[in-house]
N, C-alpha and C positions, 0 to 999 in steps of 0.2 A: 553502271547501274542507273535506269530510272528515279530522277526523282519522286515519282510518287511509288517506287518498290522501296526505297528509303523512308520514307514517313509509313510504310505498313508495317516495317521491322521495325522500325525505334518503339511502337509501342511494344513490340512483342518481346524486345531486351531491356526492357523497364519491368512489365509484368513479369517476365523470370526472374530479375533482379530481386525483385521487392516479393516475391514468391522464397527466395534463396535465403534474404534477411529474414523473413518469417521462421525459417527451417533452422536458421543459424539462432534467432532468438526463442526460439521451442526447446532448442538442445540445451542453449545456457541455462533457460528456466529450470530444466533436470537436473543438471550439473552442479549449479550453485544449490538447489534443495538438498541434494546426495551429500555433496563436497564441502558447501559454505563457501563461503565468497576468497577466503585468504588460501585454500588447498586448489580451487579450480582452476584450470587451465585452459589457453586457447587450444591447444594440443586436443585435450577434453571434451573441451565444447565441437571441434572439428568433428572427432570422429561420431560420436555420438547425433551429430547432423549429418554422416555420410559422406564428408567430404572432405579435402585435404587441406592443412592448416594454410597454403596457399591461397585456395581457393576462399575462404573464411579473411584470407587480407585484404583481399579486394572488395573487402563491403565492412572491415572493422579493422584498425590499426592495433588495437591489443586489446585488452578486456576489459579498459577502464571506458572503454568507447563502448562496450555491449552494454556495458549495466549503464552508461548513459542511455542508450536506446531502450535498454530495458526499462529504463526510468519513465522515460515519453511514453512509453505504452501503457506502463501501470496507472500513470497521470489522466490518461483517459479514462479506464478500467473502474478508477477509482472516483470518477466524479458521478458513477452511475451510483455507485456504494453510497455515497457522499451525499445525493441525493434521496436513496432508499432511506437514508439514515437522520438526515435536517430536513425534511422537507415533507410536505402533505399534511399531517395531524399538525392542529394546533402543539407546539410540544412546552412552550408557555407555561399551558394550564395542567398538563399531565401531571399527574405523583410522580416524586419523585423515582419512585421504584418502577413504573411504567416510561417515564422518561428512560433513564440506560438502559431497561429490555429491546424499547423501541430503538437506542442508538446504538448499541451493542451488536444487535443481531445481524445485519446486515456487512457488518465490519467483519465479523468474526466468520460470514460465509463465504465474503471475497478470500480472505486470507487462506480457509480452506481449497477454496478454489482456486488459488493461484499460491501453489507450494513454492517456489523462486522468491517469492515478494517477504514473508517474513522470515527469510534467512539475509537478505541485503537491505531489508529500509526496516521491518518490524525489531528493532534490537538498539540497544541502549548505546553501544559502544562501536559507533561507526567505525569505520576507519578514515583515516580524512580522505582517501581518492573517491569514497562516495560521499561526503557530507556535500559536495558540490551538484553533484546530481538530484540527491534525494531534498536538497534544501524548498524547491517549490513544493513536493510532495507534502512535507511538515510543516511550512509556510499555511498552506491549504488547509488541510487539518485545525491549525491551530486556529485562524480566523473562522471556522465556523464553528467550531467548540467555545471559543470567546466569544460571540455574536449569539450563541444559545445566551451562554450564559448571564450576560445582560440585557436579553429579553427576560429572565425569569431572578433577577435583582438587580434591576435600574437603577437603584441606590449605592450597590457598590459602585468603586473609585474603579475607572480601566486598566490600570496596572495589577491592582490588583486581581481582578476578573482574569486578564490574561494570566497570572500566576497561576491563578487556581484551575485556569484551562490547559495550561503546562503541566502539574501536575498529576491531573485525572488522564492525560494523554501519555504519560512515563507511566502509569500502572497500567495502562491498557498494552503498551509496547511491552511492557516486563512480562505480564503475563499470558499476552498472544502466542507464544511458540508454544507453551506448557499445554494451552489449549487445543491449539492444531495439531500438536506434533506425537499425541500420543494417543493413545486408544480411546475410544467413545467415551464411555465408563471415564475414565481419569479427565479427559476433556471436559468435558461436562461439569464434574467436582471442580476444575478449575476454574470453570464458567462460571459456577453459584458464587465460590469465592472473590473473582471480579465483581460482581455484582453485587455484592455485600460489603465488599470496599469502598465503591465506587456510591452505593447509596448515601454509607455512611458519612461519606470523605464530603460531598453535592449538600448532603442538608447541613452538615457541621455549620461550611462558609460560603454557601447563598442562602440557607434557612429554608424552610418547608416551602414547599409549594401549597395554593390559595387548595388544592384537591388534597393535599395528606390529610 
């Protein structure tokens, strides 16, 4: 074979490659929403992507390696969130009740939109084969949750700030699934009740904002 019929195929067995891993992490994404993370199987994930659990090994050595790639993907997914969510309005000077609508809402539409994500990182009680993967995911979270929040009380101590962004981020993980995972009508009631937590929990221990 020609060297340059070889450099025309090498990209053409990368693009189906990373077309294959697409398809392979489109089926885990169903699989683990359906199944949950501790019932799924490579076996699962295979067929459900059409193809044989052979074929699924050639691009993932068992399922701790899909939900790390799954992880990388979401870590993208979610910096557009991230930014929908910290960024643009001064969020400083907002009430505090317009403060979490505005950091809420865009959170709560990734997760709708991506059914896989709060059954493996939205949830209290990892398992340790994912605490390693999802750790930059919560890493990220947490520093711009702590970085609101002492833009909007300079005065608190940083440990403390980081606690209290700890906190508001365990209510929002607790009650994400209740929100997504069930009918409009109930989602919704679970929504106002985040938000009513969440108001409450913000002016307790950084104090109103300069707008309440």
């Amino acid at each position: 074979m020609a060297t340059g019929e070889r450099a025309q195929r090498a990209p053409k067995r990368q693009a189906r490659g990373e077309r294959r891993i697409g398809q392979i992490l489109g089926a885990a994404t169903e699989v683990f929403a359906e199944a949950g993370y501790e019932a799924a199987t490579t076996n699962a994930i295979a067929a459900r992507a059409g193809i044989s659990p052979g074929s699924l090994y050639q691009f993932f050595g068992n399922k701790d390696d899909i939900v790390r790639a799954l992880a990388e993907r979401y870590a993208g997914e979610l910096a557009g969130a991230h930014a929908a969510a910290f960024e643009g309005d001064d969020l400083a000077a907002l009430p505090t009740e317009s403060l979490v609508r505005r950091v809420l809402g865009p959170l709560i539409r990734f997760n709708r939109e991506h059914r896989g994500f709060k059954v493996l990182f939205a949830r209290t009680d990892l398992p340790p084969a994912l605490t390693e993967a999802t750790a930059p995911l919560h890493e990220a979270m947490l520093q711009r949750v702590t970085a609101l929040f002492a833009v909007r009380a300079p005065e608190r101590a940083p440990e403390d700030l980081r606690h209290a962004a700890v906190v508001a981020i365990q209510l929002v993980k607790a009650l994400m699934p209740l929100i997504v995972g069930g009918g409009p009508a109930e989602g919704a009631r679970f929504e106002r009740e985040l938000h009513t937590l969440l108001v409450d929990y913000l002016t307790r221990v950084l104090g109103a904002s300069p707008a309440d």
